[in-house]
PDB file of N, CA, C and O in Angstrom:
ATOM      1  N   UNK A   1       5.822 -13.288   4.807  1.00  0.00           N
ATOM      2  CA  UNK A   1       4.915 -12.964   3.738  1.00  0.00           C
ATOM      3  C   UNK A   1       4.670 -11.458   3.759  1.00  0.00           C
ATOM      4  O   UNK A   1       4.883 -10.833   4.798  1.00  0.00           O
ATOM      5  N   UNK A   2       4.336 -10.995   2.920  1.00  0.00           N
ATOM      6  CA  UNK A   2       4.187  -9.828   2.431  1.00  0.00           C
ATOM      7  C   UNK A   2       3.126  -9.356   2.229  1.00  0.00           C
ATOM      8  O   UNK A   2       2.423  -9.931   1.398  1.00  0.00           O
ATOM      9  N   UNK A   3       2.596  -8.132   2.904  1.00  0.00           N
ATOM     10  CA  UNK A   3       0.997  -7.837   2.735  1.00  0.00           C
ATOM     11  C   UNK A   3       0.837  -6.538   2.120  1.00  0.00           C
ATOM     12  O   UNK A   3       0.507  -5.590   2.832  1.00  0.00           O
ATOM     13  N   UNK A   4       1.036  -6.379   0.857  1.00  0.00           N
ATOM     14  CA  UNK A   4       0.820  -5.162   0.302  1.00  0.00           C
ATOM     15  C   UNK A   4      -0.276  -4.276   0.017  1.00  0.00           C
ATOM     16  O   UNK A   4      -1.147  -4.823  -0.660  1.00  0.00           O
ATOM     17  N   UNK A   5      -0.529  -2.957   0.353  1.00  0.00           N
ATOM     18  CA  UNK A   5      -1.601  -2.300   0.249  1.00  0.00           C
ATOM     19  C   UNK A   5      -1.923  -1.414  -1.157  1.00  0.00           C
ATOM     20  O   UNK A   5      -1.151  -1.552  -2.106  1.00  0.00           O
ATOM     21  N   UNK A   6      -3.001  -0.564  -1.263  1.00  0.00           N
ATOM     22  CA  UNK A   6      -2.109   0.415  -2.098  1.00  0.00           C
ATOM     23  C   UNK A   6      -1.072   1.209  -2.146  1.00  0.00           C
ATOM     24  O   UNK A   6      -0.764   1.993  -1.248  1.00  0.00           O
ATOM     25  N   UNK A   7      -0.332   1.013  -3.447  1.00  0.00           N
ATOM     26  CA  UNK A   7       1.033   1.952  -3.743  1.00  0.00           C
ATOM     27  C   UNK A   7       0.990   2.334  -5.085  1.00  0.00           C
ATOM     28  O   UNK A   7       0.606   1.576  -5.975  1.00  0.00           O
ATOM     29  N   UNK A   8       1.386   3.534  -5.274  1.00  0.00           N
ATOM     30  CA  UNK A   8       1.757   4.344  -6.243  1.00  0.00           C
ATOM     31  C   UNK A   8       2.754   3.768  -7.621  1.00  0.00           C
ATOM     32  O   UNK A   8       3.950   3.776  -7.912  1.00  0.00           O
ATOM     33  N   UNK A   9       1.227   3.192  -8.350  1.00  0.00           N
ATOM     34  CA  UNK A   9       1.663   2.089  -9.515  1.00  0.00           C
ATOM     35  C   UNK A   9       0.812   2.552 -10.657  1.00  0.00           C
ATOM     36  O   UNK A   9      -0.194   3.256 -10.570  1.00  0.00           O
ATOM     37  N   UNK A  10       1.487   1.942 -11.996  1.00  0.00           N
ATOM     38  CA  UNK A  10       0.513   2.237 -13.338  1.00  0.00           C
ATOM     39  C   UNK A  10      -0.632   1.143 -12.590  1.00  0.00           C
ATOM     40  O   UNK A  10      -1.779   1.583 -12.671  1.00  0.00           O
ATOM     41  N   UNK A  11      -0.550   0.151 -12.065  1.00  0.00           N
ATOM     42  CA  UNK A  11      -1.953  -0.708 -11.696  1.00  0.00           C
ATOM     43  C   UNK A  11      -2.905   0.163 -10.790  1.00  0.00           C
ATOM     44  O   UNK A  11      -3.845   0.853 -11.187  1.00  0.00           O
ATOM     45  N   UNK A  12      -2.575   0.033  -9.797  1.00  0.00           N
ATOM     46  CA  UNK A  12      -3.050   1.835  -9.009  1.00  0.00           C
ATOM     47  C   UNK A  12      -3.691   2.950 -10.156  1.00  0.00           C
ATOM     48  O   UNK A  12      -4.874   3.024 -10.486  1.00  0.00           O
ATOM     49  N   UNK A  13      -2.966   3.487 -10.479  1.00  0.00           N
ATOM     50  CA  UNK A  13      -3.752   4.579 -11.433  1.00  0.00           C
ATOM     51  C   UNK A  13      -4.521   3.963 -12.166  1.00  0.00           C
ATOM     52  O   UNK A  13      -5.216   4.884 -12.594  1.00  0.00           O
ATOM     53  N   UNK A  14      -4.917   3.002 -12.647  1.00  0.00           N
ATOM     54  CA  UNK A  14      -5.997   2.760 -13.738  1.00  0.00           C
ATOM     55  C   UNK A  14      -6.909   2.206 -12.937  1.00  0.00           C
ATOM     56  O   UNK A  14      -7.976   2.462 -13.497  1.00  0.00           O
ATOM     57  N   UNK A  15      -7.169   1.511 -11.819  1.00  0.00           N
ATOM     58  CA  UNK A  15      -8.291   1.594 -10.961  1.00  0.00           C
ATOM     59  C   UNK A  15      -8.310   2.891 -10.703  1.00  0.00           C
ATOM     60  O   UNK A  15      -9.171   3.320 -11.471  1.00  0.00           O
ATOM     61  N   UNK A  16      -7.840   3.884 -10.023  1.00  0.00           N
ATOM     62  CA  UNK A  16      -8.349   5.345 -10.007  1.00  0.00           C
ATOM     63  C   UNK A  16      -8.791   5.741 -11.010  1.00  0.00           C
ATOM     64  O   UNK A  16      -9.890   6.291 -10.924  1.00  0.00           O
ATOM     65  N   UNK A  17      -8.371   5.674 -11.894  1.00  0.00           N
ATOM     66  CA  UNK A  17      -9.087   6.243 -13.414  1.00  0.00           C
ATOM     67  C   UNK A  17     -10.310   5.363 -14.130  1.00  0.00           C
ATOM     68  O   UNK A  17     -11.117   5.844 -14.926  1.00  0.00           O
ATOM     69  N   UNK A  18     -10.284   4.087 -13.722  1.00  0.00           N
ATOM     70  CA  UNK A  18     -11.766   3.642 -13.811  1.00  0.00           C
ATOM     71  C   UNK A  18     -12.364   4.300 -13.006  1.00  0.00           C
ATOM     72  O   UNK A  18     -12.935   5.335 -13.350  1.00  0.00           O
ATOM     73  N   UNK A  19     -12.373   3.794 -11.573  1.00  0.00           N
ATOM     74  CA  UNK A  19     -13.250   4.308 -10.888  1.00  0.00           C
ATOM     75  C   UNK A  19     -13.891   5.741 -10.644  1.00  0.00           C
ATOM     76  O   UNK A  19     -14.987   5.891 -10.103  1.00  0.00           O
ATOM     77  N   UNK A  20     -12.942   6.969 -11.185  1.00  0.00           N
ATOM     78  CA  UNK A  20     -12.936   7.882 -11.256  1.00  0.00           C
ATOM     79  C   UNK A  20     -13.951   8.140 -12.632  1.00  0.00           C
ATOM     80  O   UNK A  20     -15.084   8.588 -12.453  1.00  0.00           O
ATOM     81  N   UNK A  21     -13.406   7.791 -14.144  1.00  0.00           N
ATOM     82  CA  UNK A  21     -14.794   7.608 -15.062  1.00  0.00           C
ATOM     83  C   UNK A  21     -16.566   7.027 -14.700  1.00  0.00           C
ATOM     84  O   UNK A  21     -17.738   7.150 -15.054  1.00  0.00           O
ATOM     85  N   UNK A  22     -15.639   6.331 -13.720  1.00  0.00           N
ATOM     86  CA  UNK A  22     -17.089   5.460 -13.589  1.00  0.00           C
ATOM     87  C   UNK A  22     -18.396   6.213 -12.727  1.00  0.00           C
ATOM     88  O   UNK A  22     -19.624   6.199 -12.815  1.00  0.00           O
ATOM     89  N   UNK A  23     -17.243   6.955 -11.738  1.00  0.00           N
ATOM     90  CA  UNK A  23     -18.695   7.636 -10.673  1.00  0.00           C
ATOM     91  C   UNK A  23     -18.381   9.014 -11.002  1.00  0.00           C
ATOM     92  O   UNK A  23     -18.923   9.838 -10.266  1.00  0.00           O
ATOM     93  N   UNK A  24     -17.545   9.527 -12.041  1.00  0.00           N
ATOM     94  CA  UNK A  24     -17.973  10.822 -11.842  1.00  0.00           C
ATOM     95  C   UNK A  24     -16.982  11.950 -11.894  1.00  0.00           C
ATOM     96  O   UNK A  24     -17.017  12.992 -12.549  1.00  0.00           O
ATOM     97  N   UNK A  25     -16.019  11.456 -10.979  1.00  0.00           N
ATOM     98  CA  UNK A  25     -15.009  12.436 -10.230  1.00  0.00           C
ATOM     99  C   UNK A  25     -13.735  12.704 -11.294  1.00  0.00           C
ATOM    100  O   UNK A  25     -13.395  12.338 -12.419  1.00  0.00           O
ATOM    101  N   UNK A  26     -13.357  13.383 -10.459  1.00  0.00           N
ATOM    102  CA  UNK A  26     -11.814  13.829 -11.130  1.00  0.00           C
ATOM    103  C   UNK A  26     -11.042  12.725 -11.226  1.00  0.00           C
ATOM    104  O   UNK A  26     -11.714  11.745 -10.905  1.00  0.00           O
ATOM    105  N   UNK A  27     -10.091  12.478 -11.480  1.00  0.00           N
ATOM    106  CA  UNK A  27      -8.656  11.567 -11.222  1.00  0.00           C
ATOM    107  C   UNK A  27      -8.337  11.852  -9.928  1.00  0.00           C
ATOM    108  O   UNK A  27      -8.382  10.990  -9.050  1.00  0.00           O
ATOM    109  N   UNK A  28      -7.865  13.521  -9.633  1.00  0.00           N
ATOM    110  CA  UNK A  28      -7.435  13.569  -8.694  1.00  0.00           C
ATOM    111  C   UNK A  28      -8.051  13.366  -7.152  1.00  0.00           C
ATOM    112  O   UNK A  28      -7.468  13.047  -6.116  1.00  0.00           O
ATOM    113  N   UNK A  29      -9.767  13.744  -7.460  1.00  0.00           N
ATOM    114  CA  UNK A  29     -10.635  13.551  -6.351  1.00  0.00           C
ATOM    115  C   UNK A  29     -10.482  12.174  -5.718  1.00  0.00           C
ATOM    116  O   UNK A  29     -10.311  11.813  -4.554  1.00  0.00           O
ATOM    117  N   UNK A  30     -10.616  11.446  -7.025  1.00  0.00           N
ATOM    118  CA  UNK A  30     -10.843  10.047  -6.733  1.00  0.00           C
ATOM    119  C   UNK A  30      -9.424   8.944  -5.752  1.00  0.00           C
ATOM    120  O   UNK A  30      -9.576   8.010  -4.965  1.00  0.00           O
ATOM    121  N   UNK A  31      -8.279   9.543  -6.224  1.00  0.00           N
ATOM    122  CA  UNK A  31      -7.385   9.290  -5.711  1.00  0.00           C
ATOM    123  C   UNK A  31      -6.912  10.150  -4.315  1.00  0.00           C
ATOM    124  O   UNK A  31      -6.130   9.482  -3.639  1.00  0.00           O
ATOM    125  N   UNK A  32      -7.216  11.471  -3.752  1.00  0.00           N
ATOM    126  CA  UNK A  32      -7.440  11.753  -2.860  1.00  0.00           C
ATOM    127  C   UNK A  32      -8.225  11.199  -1.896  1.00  0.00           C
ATOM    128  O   UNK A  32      -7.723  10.918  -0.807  1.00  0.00           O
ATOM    129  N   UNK A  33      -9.497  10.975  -2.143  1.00  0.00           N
ATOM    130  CA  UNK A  33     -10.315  10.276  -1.715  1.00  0.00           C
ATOM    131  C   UNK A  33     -10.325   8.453  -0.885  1.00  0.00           C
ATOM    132  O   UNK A  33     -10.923   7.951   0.066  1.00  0.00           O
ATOM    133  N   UNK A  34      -9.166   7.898  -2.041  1.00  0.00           N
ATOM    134  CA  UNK A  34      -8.310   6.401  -1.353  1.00  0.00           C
ATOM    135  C   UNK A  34      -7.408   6.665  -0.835  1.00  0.00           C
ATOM    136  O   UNK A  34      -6.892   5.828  -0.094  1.00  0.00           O
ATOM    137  N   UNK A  35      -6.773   8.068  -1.016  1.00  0.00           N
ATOM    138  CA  UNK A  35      -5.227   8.455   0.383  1.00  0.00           C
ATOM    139  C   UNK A  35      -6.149   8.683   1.273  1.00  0.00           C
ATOM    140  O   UNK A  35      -5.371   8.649   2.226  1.00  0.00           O
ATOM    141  N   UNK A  36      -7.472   8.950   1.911  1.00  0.00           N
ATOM    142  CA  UNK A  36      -7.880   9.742   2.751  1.00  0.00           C
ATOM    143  C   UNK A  36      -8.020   8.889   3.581  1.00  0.00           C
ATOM    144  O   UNK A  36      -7.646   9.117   4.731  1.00  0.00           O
ATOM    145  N   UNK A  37      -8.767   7.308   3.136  1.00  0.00           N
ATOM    146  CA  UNK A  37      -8.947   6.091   4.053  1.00  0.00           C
ATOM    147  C   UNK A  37      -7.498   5.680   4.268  1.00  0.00           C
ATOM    148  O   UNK A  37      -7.787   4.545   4.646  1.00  0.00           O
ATOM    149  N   UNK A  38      -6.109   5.698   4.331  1.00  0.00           N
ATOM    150  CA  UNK A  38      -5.240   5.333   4.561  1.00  0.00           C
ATOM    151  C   UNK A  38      -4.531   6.394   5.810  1.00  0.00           C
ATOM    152  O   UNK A  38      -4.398   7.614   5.709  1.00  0.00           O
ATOM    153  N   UNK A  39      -4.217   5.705   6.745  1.00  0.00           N
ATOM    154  CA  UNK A  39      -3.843   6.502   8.184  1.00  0.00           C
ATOM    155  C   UNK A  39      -2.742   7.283   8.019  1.00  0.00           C
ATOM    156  O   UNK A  39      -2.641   8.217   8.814  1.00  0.00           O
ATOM    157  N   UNK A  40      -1.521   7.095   6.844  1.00  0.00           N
ATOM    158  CA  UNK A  40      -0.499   8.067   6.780  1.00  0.00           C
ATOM    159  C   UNK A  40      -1.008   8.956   5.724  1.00  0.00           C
ATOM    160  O   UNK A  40      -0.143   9.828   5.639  1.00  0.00           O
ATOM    161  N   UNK A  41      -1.924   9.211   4.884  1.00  0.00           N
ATOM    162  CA  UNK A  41      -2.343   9.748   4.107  1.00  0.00           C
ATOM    163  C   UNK A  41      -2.006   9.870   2.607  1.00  0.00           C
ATOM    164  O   UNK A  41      -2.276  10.768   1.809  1.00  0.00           O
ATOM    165  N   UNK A  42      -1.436   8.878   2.476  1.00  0.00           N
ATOM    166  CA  UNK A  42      -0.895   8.930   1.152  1.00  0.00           C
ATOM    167  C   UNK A  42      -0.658   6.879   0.413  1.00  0.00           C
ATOM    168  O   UNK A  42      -0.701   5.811   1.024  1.00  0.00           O
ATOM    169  N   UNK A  43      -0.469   7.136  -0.800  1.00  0.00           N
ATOM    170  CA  UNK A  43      -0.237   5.562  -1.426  1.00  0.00           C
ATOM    171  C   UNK A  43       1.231   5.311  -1.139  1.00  0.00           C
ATOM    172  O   UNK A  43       1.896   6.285  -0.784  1.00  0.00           O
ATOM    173  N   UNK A  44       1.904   3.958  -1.263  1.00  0.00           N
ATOM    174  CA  UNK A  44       2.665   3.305  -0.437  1.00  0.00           C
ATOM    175  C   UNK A  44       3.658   3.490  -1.723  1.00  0.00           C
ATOM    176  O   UNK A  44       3.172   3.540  -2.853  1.00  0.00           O
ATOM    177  N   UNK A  45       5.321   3.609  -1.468  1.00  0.00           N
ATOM    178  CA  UNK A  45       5.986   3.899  -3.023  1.00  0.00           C
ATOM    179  C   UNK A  45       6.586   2.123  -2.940  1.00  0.00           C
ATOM    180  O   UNK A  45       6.808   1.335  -2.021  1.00  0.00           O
ATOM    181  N   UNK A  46       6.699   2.067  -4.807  1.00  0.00           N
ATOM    182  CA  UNK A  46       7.000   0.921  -4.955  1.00  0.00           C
ATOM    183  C   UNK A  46       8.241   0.780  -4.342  1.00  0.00           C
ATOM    184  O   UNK A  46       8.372  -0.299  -3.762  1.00  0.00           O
ATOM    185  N   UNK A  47       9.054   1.425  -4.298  1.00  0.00           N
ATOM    186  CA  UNK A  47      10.751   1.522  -3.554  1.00  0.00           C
ATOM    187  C   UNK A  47      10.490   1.034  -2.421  1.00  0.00           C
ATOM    188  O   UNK A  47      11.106   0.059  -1.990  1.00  0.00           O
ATOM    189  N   UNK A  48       9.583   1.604  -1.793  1.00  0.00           N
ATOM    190  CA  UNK A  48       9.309   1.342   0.149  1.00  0.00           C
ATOM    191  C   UNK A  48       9.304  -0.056   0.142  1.00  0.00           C
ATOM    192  O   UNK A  48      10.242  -0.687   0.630  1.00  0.00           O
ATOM    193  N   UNK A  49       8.132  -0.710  -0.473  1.00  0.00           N
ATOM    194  CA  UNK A  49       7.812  -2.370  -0.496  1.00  0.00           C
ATOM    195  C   UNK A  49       9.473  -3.040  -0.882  1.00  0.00           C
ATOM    196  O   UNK A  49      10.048  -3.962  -0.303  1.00  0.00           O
ATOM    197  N   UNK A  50       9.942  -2.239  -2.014  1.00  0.00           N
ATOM    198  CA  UNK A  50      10.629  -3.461  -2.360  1.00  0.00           C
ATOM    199  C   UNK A  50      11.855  -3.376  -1.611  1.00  0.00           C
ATOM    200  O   UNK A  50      12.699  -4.243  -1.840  1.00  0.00           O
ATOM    201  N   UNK A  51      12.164  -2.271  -0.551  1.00  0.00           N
ATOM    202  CA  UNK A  51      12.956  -2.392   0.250  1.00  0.00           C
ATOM    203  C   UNK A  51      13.223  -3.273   1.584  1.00  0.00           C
ATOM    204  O   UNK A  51      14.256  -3.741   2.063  1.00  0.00           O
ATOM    205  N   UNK A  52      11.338  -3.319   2.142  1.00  0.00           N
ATOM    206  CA  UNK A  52      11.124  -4.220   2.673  1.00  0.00           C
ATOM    207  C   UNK A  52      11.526  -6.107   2.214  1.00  0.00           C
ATOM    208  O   UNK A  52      11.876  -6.994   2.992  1.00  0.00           O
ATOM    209  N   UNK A  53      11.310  -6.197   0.737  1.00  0.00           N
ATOM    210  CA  UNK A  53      11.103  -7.266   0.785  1.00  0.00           C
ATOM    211  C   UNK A  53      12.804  -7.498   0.315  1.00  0.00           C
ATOM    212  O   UNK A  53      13.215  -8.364   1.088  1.00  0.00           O
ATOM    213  N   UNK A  54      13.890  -7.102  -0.579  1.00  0.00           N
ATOM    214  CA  UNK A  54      15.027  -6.857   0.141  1.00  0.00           C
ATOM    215  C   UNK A  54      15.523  -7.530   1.462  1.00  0.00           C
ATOM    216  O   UNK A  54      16.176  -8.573   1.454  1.00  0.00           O
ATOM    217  N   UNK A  55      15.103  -6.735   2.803  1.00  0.00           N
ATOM    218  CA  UNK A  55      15.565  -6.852   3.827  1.00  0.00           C
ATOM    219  C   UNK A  55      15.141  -8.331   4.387  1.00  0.00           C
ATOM    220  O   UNK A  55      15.938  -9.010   5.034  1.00  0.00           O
ATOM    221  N   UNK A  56      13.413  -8.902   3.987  1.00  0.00           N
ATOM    222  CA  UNK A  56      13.192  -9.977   4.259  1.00  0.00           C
ATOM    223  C   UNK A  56      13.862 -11.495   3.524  1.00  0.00           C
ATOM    224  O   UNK A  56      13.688 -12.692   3.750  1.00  0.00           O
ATOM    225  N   UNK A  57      14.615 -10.786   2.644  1.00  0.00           N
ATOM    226  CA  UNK A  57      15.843 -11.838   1.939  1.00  0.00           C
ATOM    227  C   UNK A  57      16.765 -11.778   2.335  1.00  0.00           C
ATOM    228  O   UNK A  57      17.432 -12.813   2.308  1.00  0.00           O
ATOM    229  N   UNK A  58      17.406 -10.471   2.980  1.00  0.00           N
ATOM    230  CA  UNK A  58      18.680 -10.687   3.455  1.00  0.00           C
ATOM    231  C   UNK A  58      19.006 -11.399   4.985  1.00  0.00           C
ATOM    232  O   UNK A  58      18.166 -11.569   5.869  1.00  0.00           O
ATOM    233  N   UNK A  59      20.240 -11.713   5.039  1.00  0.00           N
ATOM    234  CA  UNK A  59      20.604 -12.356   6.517  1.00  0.00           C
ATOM    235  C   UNK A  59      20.066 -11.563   7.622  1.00  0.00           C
ATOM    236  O   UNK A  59      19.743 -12.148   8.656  1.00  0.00           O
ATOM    237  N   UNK A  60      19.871  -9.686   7.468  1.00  0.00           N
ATOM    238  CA  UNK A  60      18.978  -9.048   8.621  1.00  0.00           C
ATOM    239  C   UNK A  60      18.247  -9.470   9.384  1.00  0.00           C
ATOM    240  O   UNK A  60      18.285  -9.406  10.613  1.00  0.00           O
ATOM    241  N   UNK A  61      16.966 -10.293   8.205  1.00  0.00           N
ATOM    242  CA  UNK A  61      15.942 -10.657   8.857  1.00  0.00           C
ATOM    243  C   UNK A  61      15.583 -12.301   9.510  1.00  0.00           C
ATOM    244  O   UNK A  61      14.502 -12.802   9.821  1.00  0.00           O
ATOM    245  N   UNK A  62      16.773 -12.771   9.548  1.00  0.00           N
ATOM    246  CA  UNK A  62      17.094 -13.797  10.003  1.00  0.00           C
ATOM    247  C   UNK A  62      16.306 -14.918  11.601  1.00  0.00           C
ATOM    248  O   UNK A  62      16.259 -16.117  11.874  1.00  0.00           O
ATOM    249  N   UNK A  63      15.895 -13.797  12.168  1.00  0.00           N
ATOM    250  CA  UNK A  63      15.477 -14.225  13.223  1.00  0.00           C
ATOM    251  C   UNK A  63      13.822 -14.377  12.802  1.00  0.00           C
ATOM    252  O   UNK A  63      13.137 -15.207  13.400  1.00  0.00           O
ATOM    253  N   UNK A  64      13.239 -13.523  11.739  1.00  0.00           N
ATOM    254  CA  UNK A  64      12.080 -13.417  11.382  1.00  0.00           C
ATOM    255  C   UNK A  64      11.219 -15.369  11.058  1.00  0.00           C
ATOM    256  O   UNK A  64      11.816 -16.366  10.652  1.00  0.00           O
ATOM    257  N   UNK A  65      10.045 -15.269  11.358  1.00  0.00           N
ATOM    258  CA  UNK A  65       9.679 -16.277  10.967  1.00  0.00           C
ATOM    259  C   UNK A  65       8.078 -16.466  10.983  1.00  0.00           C
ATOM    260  O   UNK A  65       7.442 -16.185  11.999  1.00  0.00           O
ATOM    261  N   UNK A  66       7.532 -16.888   9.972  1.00  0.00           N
ATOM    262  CA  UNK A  66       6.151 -17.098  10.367  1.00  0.00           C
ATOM    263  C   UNK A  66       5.172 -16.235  10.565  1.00  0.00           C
ATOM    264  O   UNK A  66       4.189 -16.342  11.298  1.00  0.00           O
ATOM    265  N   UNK A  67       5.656 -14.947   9.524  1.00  0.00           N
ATOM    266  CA  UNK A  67       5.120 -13.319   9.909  1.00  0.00           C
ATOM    267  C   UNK A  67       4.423 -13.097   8.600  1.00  0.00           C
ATOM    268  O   UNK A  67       4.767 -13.667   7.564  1.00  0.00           O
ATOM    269  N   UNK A  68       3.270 -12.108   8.700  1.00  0.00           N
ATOM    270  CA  UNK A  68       2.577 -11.631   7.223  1.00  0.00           C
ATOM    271  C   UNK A  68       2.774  -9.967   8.410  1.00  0.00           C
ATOM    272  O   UNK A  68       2.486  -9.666   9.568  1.00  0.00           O
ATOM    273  N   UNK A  69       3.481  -9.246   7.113  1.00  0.00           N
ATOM    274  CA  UNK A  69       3.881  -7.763   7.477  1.00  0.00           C
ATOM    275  C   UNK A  69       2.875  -7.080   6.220  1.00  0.00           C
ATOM    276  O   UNK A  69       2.585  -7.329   5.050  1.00  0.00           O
ATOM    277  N   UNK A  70       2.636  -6.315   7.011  1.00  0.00           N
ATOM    278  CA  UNK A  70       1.514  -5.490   6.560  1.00  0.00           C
ATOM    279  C   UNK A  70       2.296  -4.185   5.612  1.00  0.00           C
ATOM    280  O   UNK A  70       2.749  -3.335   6.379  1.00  0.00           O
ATOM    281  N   UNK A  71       2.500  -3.915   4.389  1.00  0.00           N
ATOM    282  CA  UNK A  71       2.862  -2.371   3.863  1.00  0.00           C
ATOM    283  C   UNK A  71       1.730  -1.963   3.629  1.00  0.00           C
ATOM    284  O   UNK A  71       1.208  -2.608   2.720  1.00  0.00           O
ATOM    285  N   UNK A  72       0.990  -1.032   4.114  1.00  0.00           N
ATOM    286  CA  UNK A  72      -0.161  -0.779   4.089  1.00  0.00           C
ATOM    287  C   UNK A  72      -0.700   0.581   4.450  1.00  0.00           C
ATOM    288  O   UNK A  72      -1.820   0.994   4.151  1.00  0.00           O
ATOM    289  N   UNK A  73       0.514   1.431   5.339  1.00  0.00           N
ATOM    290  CA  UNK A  73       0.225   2.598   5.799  1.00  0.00           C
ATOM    291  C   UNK A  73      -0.513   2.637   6.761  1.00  0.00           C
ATOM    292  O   UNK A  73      -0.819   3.781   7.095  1.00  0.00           O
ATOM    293  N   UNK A  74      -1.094   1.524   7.583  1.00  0.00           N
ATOM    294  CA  UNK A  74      -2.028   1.488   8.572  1.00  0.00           C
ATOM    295  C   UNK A  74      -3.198   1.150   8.139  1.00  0.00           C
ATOM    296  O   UNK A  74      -3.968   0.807   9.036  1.00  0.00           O
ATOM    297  N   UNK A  75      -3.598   1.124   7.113  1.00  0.00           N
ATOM    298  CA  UNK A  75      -4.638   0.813   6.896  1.00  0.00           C
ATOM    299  C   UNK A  75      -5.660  -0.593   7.274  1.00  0.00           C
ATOM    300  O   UNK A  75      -6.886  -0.673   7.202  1.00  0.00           O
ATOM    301  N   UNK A  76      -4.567  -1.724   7.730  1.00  0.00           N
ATOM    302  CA  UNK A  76      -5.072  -2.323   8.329  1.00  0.00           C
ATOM    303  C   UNK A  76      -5.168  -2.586  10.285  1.00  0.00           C
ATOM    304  O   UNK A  76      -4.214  -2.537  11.062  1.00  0.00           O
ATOM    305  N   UNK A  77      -6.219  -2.779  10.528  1.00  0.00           N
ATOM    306  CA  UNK A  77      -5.652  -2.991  12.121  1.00  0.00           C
ATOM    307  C   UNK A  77      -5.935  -4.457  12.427  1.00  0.00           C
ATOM    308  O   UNK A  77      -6.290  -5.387  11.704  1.00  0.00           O
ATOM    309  N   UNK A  78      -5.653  -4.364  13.776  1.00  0.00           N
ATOM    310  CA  UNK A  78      -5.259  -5.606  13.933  1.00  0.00           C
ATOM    311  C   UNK A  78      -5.038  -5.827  15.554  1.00  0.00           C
ATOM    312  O   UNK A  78      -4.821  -4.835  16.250  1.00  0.00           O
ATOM    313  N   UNK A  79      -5.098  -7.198  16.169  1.00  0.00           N
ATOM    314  CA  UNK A  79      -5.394  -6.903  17.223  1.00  0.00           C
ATOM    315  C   UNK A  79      -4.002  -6.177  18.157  1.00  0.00           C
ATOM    316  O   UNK A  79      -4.177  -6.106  19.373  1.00  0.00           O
ATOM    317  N   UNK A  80      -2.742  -5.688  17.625  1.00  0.00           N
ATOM    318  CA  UNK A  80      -1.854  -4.960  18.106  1.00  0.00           C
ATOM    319  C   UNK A  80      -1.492  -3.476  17.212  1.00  0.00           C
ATOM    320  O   UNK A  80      -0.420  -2.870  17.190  1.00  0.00           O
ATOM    321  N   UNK A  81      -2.560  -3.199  16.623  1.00  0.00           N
ATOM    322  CA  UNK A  81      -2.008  -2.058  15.623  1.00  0.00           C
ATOM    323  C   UNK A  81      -3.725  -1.669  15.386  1.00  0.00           C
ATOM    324  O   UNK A  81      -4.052  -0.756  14.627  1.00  0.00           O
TER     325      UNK A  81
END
């Protein structure tokens, strides 16, 4: 399974741009501001995810089983991360 975080999407930008109308801020503040809580510092690209999920179809990941993978940039922890 697949645990997607924020990534750099038209869905993405229009919560920034609500939320950004809503309290105040810039676009850009506001979206700085959600890279800042994320540990690599930045939103996740749609390419990255869908490369992952790719690999979790192909024969690669074969041995895999019974896993929720986090794309997330760190943003989540966990009791090994």
């Amino acid at each position: 399974m697949l645990a997607p975080g924020s990534h750099d999407t038209p869905a993405i930008a229009r919560i920034i741009k609500n939320s950004s109308s809503k309290n105040g801020y810039s676009y850009a503040s506001a979206k700085k501001e959600l890279e800042e809580h994320i540990p690599v510092g930045r939103l996740g690209l749609a390419e990255e995810l869908a490369s992952l999920a790719a690999w979790m179809l192909s024969p690669h990941s074969g041995y895999i089983t019974g896993q929720t993978i986090s794309h997330d940039g760190g943003a989540i922890s966990g009791v090994f991360g």
